[in-house]
VOMARVO-254748 format. One record per atom (N, C-alpha, C): residue number from 1; residue in three letters; atom name; x negated, y negated, z negated. Coordinates in steps of 0.1 Angstrom, whole numbers. Atoms other than C-alpha are relative to their C-alpha. Example, Ala and Ser with C-alpha at 12.3 -4.5 7.8 and 13.67 -1.06 7.14 Angstrom:
<recs>
nr,rest,atom,px,py,pz
1,ALA,N,-9,12,0
1,ALA,CA,-123,45,-78
1,ALA,C,-9,-12,0
2,SER,N,9,11,0
2,SER,CA,-137,11,-71
2,SER,C,8,-11,-8
</recs>
This chain:
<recs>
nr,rest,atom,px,py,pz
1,UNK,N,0,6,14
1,UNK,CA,-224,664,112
1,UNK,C,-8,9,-9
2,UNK,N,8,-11,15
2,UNK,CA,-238,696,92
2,UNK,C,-17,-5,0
3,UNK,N,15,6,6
3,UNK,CA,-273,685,105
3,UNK,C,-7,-14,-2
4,UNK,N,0,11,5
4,UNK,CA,-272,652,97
4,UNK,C,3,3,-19
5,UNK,N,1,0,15
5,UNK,CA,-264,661,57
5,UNK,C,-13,9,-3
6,UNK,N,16,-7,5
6,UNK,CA,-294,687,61
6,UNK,C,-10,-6,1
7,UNK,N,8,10,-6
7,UNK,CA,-315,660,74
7,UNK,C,1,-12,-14
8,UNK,N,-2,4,10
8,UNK,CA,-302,640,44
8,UNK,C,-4,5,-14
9,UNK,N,0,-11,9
9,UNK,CA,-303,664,19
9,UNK,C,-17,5,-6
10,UNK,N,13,3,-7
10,UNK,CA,-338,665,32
10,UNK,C,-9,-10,-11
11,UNK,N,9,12,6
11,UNK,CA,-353,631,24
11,UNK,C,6,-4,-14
12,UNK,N,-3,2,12
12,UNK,CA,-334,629,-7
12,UNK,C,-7,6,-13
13,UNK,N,2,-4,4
13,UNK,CA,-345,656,-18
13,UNK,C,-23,-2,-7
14,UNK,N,11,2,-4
14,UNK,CA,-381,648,-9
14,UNK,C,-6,-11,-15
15,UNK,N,2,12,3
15,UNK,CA,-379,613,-25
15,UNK,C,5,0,-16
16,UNK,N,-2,-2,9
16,UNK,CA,-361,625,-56
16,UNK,C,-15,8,-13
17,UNK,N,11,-7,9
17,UNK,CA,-393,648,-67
17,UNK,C,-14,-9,3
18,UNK,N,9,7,2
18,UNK,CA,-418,622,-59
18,UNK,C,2,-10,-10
19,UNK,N,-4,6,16
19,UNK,CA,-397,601,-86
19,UNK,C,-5,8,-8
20,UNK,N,6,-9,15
20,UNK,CA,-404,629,-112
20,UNK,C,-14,3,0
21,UNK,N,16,-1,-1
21,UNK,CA,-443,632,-102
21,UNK,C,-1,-11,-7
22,UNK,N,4,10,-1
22,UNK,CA,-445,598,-102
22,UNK,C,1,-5,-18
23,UNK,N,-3,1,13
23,UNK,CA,-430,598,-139
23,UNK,C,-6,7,-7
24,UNK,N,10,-7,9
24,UNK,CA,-448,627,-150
24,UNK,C,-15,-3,0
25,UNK,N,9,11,-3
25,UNK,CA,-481,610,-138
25,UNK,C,-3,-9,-7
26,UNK,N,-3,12,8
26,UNK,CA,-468,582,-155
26,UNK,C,-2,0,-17
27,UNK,N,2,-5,5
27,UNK,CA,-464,601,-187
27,UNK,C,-9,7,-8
28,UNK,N,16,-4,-1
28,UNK,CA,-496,618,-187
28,UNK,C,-14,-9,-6
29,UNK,N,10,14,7
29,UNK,CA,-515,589,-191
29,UNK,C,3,-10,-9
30,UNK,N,-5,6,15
30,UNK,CA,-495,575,-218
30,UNK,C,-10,10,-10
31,UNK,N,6,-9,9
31,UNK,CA,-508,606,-235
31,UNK,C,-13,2,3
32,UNK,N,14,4,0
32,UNK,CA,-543,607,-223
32,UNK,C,-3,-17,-4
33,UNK,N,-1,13,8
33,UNK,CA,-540,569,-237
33,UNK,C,-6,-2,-11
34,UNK,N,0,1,9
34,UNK,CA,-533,575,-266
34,UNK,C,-9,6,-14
35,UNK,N,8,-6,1
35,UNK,CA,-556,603,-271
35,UNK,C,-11,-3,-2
36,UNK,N,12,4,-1
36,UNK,CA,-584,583,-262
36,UNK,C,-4,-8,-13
37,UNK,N,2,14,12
37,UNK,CA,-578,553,-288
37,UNK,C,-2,12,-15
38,UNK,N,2,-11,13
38,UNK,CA,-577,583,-316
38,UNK,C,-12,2,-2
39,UNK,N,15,-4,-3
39,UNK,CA,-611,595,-304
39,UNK,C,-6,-14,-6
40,UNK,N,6,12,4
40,UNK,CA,-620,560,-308
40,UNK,C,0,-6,-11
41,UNK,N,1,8,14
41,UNK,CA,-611,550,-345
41,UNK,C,-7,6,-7
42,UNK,N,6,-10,11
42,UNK,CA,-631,580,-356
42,UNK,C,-13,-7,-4
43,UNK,N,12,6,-2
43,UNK,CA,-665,565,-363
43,UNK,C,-9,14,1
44,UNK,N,6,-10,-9
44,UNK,CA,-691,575,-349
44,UNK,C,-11,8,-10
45,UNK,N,16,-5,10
45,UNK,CA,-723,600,-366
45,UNK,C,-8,-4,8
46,UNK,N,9,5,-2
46,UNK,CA,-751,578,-366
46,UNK,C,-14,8,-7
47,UNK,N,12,-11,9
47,UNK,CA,-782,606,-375
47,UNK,C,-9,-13,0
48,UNK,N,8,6,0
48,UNK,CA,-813,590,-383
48,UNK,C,-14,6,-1
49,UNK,N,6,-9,1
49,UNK,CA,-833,622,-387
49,UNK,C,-9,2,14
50,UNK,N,4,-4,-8
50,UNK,CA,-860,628,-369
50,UNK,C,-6,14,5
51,UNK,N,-4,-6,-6
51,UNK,CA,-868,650,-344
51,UNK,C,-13,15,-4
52,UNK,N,8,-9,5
52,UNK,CA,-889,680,-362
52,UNK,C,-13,2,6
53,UNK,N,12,-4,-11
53,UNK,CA,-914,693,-330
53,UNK,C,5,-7,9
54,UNK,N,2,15,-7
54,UNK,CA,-917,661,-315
54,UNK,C,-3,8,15
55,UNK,N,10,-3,-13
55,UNK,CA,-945,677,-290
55,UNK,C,12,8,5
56,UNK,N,-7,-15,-3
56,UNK,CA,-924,712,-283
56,UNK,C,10,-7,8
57,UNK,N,-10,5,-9
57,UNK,CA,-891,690,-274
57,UNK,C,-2,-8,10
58,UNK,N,1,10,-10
58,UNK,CA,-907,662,-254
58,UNK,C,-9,13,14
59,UNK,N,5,-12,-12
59,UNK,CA,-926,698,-232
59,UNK,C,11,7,5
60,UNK,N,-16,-8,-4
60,UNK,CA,-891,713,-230
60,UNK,C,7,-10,7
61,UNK,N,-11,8,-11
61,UNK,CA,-872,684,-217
61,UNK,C,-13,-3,16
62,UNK,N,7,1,-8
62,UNK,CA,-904,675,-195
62,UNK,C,5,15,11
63,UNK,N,-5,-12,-11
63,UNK,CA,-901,712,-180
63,UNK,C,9,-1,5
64,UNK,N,-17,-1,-5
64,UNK,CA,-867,713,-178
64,UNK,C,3,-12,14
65,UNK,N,2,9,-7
65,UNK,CA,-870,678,-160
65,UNK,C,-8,5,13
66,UNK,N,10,0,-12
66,UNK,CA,-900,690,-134
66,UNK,C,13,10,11
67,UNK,N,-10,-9,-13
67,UNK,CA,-877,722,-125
67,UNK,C,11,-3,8
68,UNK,N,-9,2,-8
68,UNK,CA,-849,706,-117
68,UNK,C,-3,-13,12
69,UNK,N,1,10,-9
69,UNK,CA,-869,676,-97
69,UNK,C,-7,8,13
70,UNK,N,14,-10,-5
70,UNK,CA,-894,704,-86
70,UNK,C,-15,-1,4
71,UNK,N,13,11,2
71,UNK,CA,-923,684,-91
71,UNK,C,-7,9,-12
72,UNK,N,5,-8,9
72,UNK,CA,-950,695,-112
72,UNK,C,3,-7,-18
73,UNK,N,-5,6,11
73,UNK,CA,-944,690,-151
73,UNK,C,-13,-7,-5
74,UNK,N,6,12,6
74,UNK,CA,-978,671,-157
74,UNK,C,-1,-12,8
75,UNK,N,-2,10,-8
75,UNK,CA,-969,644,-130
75,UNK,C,11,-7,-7
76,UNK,N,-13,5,8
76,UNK,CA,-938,634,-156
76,UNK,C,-7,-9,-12
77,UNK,N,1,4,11
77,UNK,CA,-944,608,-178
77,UNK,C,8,-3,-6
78,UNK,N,-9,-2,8
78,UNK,CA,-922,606,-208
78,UNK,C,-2,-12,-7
79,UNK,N,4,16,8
79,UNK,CA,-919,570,-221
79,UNK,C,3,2,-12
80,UNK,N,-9,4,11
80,UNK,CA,-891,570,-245
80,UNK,C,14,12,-1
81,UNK,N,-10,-11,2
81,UNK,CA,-869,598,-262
81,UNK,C,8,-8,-14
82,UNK,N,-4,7,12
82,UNK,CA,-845,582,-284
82,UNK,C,18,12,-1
83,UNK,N,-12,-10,6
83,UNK,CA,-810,607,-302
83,UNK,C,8,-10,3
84,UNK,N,-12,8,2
84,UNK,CA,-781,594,-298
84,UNK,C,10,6,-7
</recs>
């Protein structure tokens, strides 16, 4: 009989702390939820300013771009740079 209630004792135990995951889990994403909609009423900064050394930043992102493709950086054509 003793290992039958440790055997019990067991899956209860088991089954009891996947309820409290399962609620904290639960929880969690109430609060990341709610979090998000906050983020969301903020409005947004719409710059409209442009972008000083046009040339300088469109050779920087180009570079930056070739190194990490590893291609050469005058084989990159650069259509369209738009801020967000």
């Amino acid at each position: 009989m003793e290992n039958w209630f440790v055997v019990v004792m067991g899956f209860v135990t088991v089954f009891v702390v996947l309820i409290l995951i399962i609620g904290l889990c639960y929880l969690l994403a109430l609060a990341c939820k709610e979090k998000e909609e906050k983020t969301e009423e903020a409005p947004a900064a719409v710059s409209t300013e442009t972008i000083p050394n046009r040339a300088e930043f469109v050779a920087a992102v180009s570079a930056a771009i070739a190194e990490f493709s590893g291609t050469d950086a005058s084989a990159i054509r650069i259509v369209s740079i738009k801020k967000l």
